[in-house]
VOGU-3710 file (C-alpha; in Angstrom, 3 decimals, decimal comma):
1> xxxxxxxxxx> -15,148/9,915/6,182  -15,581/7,483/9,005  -15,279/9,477/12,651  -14,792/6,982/15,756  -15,049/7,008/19,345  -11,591/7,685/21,707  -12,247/4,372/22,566  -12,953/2,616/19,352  -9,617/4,216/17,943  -7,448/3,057/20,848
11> xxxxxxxxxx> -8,843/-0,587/20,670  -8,081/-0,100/16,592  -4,479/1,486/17,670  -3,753/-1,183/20,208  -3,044/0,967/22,810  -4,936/2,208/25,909  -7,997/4,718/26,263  -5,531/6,794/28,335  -2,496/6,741/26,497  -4,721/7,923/23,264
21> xxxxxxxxxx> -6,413/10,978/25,144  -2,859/12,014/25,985  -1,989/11,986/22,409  -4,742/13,945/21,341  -4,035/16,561/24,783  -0,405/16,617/23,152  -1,087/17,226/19,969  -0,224/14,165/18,577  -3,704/12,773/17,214  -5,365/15,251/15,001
31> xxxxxxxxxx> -9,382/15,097/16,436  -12,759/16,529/15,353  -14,937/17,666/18,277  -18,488/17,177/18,437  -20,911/20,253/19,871  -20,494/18,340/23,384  -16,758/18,941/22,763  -16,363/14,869/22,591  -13,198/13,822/20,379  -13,082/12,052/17,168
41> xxxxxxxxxx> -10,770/10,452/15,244  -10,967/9,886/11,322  -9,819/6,764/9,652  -7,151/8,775/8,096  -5,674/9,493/11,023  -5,803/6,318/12,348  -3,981/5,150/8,854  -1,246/7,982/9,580  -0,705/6,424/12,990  -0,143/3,225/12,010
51> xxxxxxxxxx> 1,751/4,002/9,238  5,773/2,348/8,951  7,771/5,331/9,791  11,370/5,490/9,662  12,578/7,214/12,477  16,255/8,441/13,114  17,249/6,275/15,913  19,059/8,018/19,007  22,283/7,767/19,481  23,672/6,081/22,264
61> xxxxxxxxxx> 27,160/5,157/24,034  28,624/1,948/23,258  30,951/0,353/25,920  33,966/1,525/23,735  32,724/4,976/24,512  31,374/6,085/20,838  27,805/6,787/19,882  25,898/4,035/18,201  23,318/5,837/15,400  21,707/3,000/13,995
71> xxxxxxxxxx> 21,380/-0,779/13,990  21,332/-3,186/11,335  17,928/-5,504/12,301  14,928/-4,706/9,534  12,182/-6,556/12,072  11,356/-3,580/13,728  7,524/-3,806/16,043  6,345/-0,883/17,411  4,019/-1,027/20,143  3,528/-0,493/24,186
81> xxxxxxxxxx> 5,263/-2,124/27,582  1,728/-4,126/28,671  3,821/-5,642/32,137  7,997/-5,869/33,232  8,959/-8,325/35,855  12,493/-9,082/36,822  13,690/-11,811/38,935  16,850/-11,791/39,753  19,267/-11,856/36,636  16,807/-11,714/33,935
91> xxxxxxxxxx> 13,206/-10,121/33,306  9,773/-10,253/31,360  8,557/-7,480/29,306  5,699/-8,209/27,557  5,218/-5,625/24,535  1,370/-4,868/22,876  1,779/-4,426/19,027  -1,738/-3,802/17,989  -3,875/-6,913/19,182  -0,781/-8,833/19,440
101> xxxxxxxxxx> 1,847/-9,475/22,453  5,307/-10,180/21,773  7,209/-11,696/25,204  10,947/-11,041/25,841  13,232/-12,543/28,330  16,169/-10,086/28,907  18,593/-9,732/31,382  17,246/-7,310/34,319  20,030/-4,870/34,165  18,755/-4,310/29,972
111> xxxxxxxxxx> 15,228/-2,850/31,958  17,547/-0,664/34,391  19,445/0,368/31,369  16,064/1,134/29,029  14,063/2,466/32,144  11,191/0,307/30,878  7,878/0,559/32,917  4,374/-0,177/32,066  3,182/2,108/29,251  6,217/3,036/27,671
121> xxxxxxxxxx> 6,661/3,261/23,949  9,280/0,445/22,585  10,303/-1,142/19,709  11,282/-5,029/19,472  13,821/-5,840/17,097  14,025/-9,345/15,806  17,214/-10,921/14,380  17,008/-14,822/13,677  18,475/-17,126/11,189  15,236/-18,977/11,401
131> xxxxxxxxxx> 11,444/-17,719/11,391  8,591/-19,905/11,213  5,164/-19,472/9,325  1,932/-20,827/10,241  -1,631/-20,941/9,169  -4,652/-21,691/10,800  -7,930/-23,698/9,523  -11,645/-23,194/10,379  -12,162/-25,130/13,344  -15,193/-26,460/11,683
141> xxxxxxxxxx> -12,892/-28,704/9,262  -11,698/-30,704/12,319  -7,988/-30,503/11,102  -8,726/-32,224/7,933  -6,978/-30,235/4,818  -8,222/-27,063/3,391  -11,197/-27,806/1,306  -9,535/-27,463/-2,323  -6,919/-30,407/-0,876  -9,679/-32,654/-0,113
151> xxxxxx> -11,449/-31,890/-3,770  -7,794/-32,694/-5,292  -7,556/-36,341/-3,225  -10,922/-36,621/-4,233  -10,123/-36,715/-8,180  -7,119/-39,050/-7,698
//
C-alpha cells in the first residue's frame, strides 16, 4: 500500500494543499499518521475520492415556485472554482477538474445566485448537440501521420 505526502495527494486530487488538510481536519480524507504526527494518504483513498458518485442533487425553487430535484444533463465534472470575474452582465468562472480547467461564461447574476467564490466545490454540466474529439501526436513526428499510417502508404 502506497502512502503519499498531503501534498502529493492534493496535486493527484487536483485540488489545493489547503483545501485537502481541511478535508482530512473534517473528517473527510481517511489519513495514516506518521510518529511526527505527519498525514498520509493511501492510494485507496485517493481512488475513493475520485470515484463517480451519484449524489442526490438539492432541491431548489424554480421561478414557477416548485422545487427542482434533479436535472436531466449526464456530463457532470466535478472539481473547484480556480478564479470568478464578472463584468457587467456576464462573468468568468474558471473550474479545476483534476489537472484540467474548464472556462464558463455566465451571466453575473448566475454567480450572485450560486454564491460562487474562489475555492468552492461545483459541478459543470455540459449539454451540446455537438462534442468534438481530438488526439494529439508526438511532437517528434512533425505532424506527419501516426507511424502505422506512414508504414500503410508505404506498402501502396
Amino acid at each position: 500500500m502506497t502512502l503519499l505526502t498531503v501534498r502529493a495527494a492534493a496535486l493527484r486530487l487536483g485540488v489545493g494543499y489547503s483545501t485537502l488538510k481541511h478535508w482530512i481536519y473534517q473528517g473527510r480524507v481517511r489519513t495514516t499518521q506518521t510518529a511526527g504526527g505527519h498525514h498520509r494518504i493511501s492510494d485507496a483513498e485517493i481512488d475513493r475520492l475520485t470515484a463517480p458518485q451519484r449524489p442526490t442533487p438539492p432541491a431548489r425553487r424554480s421561478s414557477g415556485g416548485g422545487l427542482i430535484v434533479a436535472l436531466s444533463g449526464r456530463n457532470r465534472l466535478r472539481g473547484f472554482v480556480e478564479e470568478v470575474r464578472t463584468d457587467g452582465l456576464l462573468g468568468q468562472v474558471r473550474l479545476r477538474i483534476g489537472d484540467q480547467v474548464l472556462t464558463a461564461v455566465i451571466t453575473a447574476d448566475a454567480i450572485q445566485e450560486l454564491k460562487l467564490k474562489r475555492g468552492d466545490d461545483a459541478i459543470a454540466i455540459v449539454k451540446s448537440t455537438e462534442v468534438m474529439i481530438a488526439r494529439e501526436v508526438d511532437a517528434r513526428d512533425d505532424g506527419v501521420a501516426p507511424p502505422a499510417a506512414r508504414t500503410r502508404r508505404a506498402r501502396d
